[in-house]
Biopython code that builds the backbone (N, CA, C, O; Angstrom):
import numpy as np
from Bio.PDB.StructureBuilder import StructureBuilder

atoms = [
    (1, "UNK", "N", (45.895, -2.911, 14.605)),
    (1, "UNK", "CA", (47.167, -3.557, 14.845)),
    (1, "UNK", "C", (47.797, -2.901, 16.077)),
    (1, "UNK", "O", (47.736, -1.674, 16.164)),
    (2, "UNK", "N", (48.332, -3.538, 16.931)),
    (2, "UNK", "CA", (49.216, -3.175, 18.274)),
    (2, "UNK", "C", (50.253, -3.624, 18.296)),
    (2, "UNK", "O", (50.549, -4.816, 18.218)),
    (3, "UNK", "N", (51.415, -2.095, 18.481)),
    (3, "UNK", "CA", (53.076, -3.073, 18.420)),
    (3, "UNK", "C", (53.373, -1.823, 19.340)),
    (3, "UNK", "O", (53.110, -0.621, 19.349)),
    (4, "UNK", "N", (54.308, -3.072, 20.387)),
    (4, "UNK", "CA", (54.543, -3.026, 21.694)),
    (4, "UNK", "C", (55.920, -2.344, 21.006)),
    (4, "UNK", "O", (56.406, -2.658, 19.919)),
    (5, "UNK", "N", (56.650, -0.823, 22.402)),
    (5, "UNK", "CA", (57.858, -1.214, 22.045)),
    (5, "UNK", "C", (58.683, -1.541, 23.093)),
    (5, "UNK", "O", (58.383, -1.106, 24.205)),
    (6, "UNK", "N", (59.868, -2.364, 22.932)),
    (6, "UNK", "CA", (60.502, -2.726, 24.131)),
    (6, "UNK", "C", (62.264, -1.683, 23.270)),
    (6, "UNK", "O", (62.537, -0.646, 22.664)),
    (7, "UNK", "N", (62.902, -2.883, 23.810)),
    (7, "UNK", "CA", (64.668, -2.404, 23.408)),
    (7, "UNK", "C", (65.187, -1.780, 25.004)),
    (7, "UNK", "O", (64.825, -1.941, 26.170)),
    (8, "UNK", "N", (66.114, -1.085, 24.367)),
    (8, "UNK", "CA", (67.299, -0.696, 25.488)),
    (8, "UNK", "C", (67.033, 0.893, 25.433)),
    (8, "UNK", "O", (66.849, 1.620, 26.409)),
    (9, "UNK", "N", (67.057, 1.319, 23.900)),
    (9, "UNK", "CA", (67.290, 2.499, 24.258)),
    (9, "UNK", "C", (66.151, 2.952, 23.110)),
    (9, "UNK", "O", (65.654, 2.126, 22.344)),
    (10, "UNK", "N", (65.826, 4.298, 23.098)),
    (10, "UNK", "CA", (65.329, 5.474, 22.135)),
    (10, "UNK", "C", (63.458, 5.084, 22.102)),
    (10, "UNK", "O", (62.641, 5.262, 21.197)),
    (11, "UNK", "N", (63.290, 4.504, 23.494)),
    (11, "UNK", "CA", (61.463, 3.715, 23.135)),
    (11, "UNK", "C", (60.602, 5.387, 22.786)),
    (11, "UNK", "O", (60.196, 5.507, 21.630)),
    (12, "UNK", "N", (60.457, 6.090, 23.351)),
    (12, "UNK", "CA", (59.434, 7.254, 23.189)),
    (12, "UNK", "C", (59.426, 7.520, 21.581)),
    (12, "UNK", "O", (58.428, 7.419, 20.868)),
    (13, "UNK", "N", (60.906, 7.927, 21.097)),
    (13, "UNK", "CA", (61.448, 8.426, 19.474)),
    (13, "UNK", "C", (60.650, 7.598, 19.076)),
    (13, "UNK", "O", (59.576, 8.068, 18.701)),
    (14, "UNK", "N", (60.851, 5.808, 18.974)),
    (14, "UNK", "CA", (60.694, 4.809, 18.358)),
    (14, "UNK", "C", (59.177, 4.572, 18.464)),
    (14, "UNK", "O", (58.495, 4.097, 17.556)),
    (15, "UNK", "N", (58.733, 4.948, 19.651)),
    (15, "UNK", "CA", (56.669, 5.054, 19.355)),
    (15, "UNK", "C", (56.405, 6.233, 18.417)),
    (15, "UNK", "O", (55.895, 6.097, 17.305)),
    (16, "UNK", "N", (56.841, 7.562, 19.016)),
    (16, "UNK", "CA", (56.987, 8.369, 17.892)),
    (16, "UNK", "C", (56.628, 7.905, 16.095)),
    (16, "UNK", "O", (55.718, 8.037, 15.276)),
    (17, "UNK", "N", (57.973, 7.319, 16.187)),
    (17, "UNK", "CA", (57.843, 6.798, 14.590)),
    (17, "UNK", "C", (56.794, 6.625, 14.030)),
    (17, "UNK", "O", (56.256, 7.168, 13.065)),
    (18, "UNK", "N", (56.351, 5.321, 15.111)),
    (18, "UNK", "CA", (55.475, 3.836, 14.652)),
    (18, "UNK", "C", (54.737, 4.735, 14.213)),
    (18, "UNK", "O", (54.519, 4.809, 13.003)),
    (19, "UNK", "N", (53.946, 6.015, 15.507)),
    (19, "UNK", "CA", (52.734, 6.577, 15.214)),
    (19, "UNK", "C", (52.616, 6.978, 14.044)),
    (19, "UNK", "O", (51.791, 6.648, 13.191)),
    (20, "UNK", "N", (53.418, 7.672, 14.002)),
    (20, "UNK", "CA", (53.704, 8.745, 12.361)),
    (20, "UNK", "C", (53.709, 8.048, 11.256)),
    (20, "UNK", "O", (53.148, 8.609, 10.316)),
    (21, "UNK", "N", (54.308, 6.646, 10.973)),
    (21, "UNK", "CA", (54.352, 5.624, 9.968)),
    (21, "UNK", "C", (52.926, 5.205, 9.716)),
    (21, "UNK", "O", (52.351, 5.190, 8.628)),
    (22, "UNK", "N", (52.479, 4.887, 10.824)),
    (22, "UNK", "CA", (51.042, 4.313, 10.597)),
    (22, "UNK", "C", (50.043, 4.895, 10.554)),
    (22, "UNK", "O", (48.935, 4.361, 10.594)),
    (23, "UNK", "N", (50.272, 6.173, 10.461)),
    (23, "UNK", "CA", (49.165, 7.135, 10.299)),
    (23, "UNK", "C", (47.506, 6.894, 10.834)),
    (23, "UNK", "O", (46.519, 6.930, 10.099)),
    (24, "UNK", "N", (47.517, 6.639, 12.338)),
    (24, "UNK", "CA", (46.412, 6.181, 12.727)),
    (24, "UNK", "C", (46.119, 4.787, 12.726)),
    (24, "UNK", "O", (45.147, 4.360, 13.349)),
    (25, "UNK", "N", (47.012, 3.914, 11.965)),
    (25, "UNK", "CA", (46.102, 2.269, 11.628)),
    (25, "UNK", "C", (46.975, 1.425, 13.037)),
    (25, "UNK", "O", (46.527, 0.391, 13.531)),
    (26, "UNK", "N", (48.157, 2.044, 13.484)),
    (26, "UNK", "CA", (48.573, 1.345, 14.780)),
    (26, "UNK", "C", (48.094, 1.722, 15.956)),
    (26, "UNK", "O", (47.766, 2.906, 16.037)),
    (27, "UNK", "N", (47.952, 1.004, 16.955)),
    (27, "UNK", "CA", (48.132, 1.244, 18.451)),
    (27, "UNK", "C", (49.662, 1.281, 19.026)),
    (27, "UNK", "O", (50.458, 0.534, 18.456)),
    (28, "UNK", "N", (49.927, 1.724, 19.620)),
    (28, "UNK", "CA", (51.342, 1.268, 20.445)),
    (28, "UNK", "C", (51.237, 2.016, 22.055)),
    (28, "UNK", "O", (50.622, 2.932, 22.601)),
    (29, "UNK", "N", (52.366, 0.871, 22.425)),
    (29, "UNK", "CA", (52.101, 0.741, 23.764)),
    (29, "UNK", "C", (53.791, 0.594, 24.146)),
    (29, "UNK", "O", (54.344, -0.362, 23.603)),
    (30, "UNK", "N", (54.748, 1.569, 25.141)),
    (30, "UNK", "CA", (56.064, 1.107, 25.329)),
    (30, "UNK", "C", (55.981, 0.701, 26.536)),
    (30, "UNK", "O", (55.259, 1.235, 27.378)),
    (31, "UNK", "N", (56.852, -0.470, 26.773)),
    (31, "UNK", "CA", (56.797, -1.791, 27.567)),
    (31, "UNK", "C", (58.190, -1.862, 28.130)),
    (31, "UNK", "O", (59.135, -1.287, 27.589)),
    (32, "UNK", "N", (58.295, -2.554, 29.186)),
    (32, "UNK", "CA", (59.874, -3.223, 29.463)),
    (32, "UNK", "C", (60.062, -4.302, 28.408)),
    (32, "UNK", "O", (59.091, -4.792, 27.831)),
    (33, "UNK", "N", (61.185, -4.632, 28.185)),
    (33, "UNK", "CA", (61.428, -5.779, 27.200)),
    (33, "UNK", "C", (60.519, -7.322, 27.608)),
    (33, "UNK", "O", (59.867, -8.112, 26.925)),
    (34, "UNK", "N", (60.841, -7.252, 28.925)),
    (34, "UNK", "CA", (59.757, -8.610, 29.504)),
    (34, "UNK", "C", (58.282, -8.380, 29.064)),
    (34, "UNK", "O", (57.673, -9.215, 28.395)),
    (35, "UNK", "N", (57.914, -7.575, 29.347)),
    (35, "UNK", "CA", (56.580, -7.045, 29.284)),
    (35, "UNK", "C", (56.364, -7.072, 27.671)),
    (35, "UNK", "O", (55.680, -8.009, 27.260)),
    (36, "UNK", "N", (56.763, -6.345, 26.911)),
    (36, "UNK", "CA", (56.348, -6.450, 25.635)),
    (36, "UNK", "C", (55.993, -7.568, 24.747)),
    (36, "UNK", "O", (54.985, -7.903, 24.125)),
    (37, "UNK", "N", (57.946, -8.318, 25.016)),
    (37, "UNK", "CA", (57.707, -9.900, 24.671)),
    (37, "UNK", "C", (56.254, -11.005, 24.945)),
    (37, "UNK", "O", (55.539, -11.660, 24.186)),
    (38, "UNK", "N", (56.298, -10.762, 26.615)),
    (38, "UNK", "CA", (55.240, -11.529, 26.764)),
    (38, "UNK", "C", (53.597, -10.416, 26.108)),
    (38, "UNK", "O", (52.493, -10.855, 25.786)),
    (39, "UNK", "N", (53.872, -9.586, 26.117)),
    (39, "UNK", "CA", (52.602, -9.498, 25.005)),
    (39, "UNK", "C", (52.246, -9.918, 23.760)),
    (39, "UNK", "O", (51.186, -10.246, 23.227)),
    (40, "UNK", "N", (53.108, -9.852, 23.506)),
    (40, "UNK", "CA", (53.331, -10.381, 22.041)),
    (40, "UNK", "C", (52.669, -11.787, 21.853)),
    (40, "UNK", "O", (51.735, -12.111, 21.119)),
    (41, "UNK", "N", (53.744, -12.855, 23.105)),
    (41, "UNK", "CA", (53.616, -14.308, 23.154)),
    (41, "UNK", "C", (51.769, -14.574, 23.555)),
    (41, "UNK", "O", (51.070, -15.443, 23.034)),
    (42, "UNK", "N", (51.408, -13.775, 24.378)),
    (42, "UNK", "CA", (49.513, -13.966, 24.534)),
    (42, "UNK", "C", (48.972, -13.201, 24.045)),
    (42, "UNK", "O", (47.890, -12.772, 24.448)),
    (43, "UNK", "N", (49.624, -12.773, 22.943)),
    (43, "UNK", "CA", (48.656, -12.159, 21.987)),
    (43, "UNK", "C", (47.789, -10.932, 22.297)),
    (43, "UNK", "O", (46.756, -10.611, 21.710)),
    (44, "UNK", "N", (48.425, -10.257, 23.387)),
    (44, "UNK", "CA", (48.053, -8.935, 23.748)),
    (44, "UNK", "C", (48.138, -7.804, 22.619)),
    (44, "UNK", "O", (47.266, -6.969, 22.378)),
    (45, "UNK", "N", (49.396, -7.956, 21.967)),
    (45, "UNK", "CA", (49.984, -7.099, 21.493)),
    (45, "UNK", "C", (50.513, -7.973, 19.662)),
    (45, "UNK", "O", (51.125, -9.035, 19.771)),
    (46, "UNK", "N", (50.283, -7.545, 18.461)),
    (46, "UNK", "CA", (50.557, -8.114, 17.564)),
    (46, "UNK", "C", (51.971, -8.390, 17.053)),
    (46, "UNK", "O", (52.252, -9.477, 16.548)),
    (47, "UNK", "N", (53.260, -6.958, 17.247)),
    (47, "UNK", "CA", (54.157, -7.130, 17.169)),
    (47, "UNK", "C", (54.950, -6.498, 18.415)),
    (47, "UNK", "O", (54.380, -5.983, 19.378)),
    (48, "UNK", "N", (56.693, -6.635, 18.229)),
    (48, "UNK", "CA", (57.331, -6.097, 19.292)),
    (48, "UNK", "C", (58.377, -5.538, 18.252)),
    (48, "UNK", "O", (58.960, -6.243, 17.428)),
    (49, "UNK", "N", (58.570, -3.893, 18.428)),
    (49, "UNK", "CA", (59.518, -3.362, 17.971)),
    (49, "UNK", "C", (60.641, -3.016, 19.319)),
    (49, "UNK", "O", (60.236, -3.083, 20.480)),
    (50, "UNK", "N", (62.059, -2.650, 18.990)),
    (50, "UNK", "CA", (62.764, -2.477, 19.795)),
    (50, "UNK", "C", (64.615, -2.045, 19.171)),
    (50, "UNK", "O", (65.222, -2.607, 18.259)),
    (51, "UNK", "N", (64.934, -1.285, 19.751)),
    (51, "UNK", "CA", (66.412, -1.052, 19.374)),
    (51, "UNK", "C", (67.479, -0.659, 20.719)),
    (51, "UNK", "O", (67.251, -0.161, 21.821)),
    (52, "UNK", "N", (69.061, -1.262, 19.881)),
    (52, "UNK", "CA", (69.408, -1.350, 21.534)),
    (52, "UNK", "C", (70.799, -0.807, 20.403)),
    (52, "UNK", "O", (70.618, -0.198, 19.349)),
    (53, "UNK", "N", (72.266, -1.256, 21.015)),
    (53, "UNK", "CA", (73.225, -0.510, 20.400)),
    (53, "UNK", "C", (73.962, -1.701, 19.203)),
    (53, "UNK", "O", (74.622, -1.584, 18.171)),
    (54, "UNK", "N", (73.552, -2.574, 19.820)),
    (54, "UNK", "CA", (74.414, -3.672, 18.700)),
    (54, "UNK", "C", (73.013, -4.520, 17.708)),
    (54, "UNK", "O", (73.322, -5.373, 16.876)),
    (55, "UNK", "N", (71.650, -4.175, 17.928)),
    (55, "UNK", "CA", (70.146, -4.206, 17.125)),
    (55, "UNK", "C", (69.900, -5.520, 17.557)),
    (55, "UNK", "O", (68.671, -5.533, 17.616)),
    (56, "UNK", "N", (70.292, -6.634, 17.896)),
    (56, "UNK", "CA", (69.527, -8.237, 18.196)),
    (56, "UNK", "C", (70.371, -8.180, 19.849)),
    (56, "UNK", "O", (69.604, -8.837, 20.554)),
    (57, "UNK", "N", (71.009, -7.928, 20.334)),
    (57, "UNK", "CA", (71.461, -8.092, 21.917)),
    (57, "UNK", "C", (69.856, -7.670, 22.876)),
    (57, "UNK", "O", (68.898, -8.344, 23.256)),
    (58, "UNK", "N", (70.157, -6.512, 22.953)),
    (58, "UNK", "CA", (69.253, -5.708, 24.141)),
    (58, "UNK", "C", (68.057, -5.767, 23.440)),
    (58, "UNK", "O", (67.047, -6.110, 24.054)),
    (59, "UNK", "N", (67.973, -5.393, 21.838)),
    (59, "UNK", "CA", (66.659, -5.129, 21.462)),
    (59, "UNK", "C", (65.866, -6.609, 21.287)),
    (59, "UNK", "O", (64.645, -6.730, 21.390)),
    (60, "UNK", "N", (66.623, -7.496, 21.056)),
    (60, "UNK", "CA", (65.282, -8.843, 20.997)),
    (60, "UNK", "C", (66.134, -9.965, 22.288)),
    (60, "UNK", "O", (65.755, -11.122, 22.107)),
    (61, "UNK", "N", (66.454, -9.929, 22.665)),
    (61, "UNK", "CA", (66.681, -11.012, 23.905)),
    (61, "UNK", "C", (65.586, -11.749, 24.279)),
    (61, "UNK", "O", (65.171, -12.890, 24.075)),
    (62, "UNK", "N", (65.145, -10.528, 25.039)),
    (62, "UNK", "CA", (63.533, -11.286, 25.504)),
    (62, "UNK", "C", (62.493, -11.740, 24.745)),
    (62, "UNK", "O", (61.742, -12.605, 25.197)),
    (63, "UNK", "N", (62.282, -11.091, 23.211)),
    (63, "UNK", "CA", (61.780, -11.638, 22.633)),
    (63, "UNK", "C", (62.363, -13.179, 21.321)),
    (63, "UNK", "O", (61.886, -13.663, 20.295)),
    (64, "UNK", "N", (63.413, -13.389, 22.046)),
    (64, "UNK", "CA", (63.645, -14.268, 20.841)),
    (64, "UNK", "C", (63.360, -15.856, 22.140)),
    (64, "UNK", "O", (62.863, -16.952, 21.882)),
    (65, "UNK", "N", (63.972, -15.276, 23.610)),
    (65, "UNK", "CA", (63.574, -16.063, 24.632)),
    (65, "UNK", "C", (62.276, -16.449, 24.945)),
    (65, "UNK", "O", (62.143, -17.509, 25.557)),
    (66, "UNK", "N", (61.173, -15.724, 24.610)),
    (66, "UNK", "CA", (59.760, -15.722, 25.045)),
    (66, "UNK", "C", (59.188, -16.226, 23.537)),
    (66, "UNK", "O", (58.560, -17.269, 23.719)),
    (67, "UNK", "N", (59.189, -15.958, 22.536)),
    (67, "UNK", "CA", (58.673, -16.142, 21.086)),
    (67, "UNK", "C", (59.289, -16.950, 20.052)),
    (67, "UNK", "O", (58.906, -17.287, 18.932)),
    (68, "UNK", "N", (60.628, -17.231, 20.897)),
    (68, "UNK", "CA", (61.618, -17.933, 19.588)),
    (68, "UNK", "C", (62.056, -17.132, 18.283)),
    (68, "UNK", "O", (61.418, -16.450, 17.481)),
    (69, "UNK", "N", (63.742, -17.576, 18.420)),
    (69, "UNK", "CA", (64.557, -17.016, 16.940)),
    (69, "UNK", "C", (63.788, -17.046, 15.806)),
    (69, "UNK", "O", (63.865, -16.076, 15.052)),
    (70, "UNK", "N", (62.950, -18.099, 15.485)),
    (70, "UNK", "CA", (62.306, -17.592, 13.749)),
    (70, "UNK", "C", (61.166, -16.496, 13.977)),
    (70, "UNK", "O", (60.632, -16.195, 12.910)),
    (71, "UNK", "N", (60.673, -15.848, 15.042)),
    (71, "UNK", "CA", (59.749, -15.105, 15.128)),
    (71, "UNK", "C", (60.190, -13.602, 14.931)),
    (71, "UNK", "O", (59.651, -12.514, 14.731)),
    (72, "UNK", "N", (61.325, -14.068, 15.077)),
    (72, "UNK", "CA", (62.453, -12.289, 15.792)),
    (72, "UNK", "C", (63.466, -12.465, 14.337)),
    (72, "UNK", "O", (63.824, -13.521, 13.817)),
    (73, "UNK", "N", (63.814, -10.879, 13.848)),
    (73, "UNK", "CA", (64.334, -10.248, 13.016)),
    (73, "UNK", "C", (65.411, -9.201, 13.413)),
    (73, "UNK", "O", (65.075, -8.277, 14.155)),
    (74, "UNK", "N", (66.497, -9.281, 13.025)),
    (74, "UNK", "CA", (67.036, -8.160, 13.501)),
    (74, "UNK", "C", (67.281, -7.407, 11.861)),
    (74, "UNK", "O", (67.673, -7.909, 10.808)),
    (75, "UNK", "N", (67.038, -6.600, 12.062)),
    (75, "UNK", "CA", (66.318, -5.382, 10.768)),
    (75, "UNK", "C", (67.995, -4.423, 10.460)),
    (75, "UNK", "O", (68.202, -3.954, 9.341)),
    (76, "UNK", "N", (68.934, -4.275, 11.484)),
    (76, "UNK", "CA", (70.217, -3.405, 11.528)),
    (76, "UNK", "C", (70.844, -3.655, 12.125)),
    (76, "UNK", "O", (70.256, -4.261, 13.020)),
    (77, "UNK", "N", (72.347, -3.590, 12.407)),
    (77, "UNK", "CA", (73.559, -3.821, 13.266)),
    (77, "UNK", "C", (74.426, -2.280, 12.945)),
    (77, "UNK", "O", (74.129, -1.492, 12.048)),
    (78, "UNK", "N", (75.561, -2.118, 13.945)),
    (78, "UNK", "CA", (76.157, -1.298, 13.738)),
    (78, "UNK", "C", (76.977, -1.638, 12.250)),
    (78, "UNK", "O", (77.542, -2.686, 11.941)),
    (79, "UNK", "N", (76.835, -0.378, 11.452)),
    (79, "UNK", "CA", (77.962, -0.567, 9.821)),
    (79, "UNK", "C", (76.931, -0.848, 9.322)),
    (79, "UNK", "O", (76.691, 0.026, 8.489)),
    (80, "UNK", "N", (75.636, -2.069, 9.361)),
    (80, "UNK", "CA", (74.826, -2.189, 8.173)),
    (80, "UNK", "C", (73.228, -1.509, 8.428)),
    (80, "UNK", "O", (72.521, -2.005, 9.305)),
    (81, "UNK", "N", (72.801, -0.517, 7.722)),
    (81, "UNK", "CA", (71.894, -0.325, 8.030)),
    (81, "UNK", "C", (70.775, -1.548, 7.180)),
    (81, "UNK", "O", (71.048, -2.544, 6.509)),
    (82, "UNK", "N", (69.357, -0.881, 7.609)),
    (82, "UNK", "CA", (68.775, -1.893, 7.363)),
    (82, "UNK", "C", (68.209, -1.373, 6.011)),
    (82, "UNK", "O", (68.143, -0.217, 5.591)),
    (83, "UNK", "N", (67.681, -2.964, 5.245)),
    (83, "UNK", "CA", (67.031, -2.829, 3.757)),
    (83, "UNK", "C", (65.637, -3.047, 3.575)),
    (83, "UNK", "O", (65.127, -4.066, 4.039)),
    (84, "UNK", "N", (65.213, -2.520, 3.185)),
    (84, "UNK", "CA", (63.719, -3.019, 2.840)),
    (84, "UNK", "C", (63.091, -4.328, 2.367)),
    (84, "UNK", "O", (62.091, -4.920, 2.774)),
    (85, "UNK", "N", (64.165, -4.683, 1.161)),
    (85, "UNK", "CA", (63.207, -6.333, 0.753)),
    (85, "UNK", "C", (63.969, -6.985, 1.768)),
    (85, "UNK", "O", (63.600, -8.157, 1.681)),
    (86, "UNK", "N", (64.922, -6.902, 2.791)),
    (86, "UNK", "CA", (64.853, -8.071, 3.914)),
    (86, "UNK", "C", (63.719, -7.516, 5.202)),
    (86, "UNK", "O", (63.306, -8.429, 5.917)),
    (87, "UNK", "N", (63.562, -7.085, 5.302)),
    (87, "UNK", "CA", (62.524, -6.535, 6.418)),
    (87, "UNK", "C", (60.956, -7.195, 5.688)),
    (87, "UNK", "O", (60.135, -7.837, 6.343)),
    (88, "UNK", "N", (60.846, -6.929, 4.546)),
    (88, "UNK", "CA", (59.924, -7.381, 3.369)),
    (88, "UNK", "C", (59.919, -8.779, 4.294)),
    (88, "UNK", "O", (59.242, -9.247, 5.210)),
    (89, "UNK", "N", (61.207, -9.199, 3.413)),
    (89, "UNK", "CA", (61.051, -10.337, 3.582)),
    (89, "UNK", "C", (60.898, -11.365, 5.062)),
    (89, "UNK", "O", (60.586, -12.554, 5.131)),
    (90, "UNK", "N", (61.163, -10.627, 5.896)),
    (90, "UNK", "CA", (60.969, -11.335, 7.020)),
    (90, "UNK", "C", (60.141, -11.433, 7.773)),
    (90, "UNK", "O", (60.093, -12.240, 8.702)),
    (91, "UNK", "N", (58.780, -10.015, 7.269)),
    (91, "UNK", "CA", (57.505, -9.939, 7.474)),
    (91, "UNK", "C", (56.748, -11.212, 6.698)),
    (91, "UNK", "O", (55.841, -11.853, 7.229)),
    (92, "UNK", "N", (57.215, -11.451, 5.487)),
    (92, "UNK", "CA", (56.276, -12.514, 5.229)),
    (92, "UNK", "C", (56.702, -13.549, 5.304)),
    (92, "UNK", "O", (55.954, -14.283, 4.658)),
    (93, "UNK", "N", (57.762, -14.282, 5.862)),
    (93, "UNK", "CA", (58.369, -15.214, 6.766)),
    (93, "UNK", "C", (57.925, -15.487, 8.301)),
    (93, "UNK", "O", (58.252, -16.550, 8.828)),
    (94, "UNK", "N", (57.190, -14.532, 9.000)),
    (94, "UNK", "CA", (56.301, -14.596, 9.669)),
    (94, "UNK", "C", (56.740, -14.017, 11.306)),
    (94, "UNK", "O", (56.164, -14.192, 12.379)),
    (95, "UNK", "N", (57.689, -13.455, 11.052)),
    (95, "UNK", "CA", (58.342, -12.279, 11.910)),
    (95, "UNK", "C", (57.479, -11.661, 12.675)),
    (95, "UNK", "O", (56.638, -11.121, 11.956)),
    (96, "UNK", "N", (57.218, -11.422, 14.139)),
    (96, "UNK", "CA", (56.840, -10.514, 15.020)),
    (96, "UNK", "C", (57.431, -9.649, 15.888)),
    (96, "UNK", "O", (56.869, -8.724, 16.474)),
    (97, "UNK", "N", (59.146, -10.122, 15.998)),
    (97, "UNK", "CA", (59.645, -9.053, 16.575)),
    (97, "UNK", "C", (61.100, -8.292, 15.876)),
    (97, "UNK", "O", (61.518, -9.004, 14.964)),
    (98, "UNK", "N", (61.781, -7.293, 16.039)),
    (98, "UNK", "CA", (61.545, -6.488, 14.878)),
    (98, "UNK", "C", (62.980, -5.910, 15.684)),
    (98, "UNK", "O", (62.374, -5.371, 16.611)),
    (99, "UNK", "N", (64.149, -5.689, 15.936)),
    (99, "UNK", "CA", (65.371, -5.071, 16.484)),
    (99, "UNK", "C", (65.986, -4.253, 15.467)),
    (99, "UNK", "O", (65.652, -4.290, 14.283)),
    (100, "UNK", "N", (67.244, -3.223, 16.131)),
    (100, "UNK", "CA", (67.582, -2.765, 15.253)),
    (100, "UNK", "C", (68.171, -1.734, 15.795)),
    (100, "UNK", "O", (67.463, -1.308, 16.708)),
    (101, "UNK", "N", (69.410, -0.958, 15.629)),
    (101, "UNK", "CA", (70.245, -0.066, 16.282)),
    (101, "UNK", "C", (69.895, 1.242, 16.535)),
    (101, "UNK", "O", (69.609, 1.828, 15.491)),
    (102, "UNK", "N", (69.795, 2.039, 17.695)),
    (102, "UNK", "CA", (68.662, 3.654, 17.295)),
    (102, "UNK", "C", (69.285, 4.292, 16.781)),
    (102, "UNK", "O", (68.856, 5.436, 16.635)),
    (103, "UNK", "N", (70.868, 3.909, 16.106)),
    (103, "UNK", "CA", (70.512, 5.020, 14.772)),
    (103, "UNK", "C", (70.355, 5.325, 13.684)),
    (103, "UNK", "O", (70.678, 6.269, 12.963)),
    (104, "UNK", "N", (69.355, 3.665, 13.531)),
    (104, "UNK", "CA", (69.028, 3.514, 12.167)),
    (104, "UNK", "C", (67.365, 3.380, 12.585)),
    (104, "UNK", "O", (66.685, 2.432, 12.191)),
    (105, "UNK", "N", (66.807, 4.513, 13.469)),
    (105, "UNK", "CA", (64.992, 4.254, 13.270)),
    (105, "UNK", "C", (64.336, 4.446, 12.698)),
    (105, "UNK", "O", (63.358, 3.742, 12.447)),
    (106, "UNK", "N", (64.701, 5.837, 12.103)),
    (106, "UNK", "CA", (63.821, 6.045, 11.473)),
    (106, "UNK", "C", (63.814, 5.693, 10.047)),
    (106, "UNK", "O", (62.912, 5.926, 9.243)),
    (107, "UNK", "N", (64.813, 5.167, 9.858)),
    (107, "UNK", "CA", (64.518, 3.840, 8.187)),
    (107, "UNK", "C", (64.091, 2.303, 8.662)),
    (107, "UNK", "O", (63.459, 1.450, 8.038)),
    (108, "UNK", "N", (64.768, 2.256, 10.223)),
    (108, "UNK", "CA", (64.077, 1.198, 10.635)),
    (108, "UNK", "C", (62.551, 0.984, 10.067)),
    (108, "UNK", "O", (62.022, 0.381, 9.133)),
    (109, "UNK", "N", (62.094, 1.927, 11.299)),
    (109, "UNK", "CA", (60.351, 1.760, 11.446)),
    (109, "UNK", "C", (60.050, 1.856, 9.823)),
    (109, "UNK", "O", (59.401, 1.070, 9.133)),
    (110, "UNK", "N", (60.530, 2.715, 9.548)),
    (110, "UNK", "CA", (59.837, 3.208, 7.912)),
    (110, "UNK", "C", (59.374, 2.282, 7.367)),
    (110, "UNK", "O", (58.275, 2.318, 6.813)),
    (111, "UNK", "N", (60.264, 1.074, 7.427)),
    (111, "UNK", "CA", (60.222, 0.108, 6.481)),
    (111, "UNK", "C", (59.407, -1.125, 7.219)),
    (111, "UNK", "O", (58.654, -1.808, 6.525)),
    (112, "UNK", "N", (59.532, -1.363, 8.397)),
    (112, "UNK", "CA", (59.258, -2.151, 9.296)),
    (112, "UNK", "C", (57.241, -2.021, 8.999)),
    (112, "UNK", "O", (56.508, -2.778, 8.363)),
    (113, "UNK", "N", (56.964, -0.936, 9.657)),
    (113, "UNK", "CA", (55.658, -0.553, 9.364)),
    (113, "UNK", "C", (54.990, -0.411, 7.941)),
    (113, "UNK", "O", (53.802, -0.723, 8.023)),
    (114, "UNK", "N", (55.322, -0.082, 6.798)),
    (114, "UNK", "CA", (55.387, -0.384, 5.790)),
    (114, "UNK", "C", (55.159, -1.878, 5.264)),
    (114, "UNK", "O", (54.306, -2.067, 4.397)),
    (115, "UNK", "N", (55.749, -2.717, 5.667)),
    (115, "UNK", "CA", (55.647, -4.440, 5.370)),
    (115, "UNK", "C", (54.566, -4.590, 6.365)),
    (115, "UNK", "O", (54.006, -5.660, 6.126)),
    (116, "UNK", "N", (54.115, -4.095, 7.204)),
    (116, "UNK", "CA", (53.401, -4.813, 8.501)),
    (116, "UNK", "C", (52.193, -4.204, 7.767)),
    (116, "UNK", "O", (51.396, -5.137, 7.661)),
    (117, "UNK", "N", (51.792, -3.371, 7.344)),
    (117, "UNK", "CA", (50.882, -2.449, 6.878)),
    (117, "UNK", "C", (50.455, -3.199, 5.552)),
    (117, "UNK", "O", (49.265, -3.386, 5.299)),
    (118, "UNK", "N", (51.102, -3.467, 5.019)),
    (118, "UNK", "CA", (51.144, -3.731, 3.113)),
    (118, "UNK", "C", (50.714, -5.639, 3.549)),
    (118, "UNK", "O", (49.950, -6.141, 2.726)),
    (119, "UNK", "N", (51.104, -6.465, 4.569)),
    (119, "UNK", "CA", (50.491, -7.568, 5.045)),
    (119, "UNK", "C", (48.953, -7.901, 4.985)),
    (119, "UNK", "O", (48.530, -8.953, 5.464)),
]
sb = StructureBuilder()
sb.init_structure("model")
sb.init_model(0)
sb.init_chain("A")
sb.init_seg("    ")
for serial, (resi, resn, name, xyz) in enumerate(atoms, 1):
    if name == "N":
        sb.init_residue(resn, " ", resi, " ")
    sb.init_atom(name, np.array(xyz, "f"), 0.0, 1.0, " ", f" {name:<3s}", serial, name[0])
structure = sb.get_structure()
């Protein structure tokens, strides 16, 4: 599995994560937001993670522009962090890109990779 990361801010932390979450079963690759998206869209790349300050602005723009709104999830906003059976659930709704505020990553990814994994 390969997930690109794009967003605004915290990409190194946020590969970090992925790596550590996936214990070997991911690839990742950090991207400009253009760049990632369109990996995603030709299938370079399987998903697009990303976090920015308000979680769907900076972190999925490009991907909701390049892949379309039902593909893209925003996982956190500032005040709500994010939950697991919606992340659940939006993995098997058929979700590839993945937003979310950096200072909710590391429950972000947790959970994010977790559903992508358990798929």
């Amino acid at each position: 599995m390969k997930v690109v990361i794009g967003g605004q801010v915290e990409k190194k932390e946020i590969e970090a994560l992925v790596k550590e979450a996936g214990s070997g079963a991911i690839q990742t690759e950090v991207k400009s937001d253009l760049d990632a998206a369109m990996a995603v869209k030709s299938g370079q790349a399987d998903y697009y993670i990303g976090a920015c300050h308000t979680g769907g602005g900076g972190a999925l723009a490009m991907a909701i522009a390049l892949i379309g709104k039902p593909a893209c999830a925003t996982v956190s906003m500032p005040g709500k962090p994010p939950e697991e059976s919606k992340v659940q659930e939006a993995v098997s709704q058929g979700a590839k890109a993945f937003g979310f505020t950096g200072d909710h990553k590391e429950s972000a990814v947790k959970f994010i990779v977790k559903a992508l994994l358990a798929k």
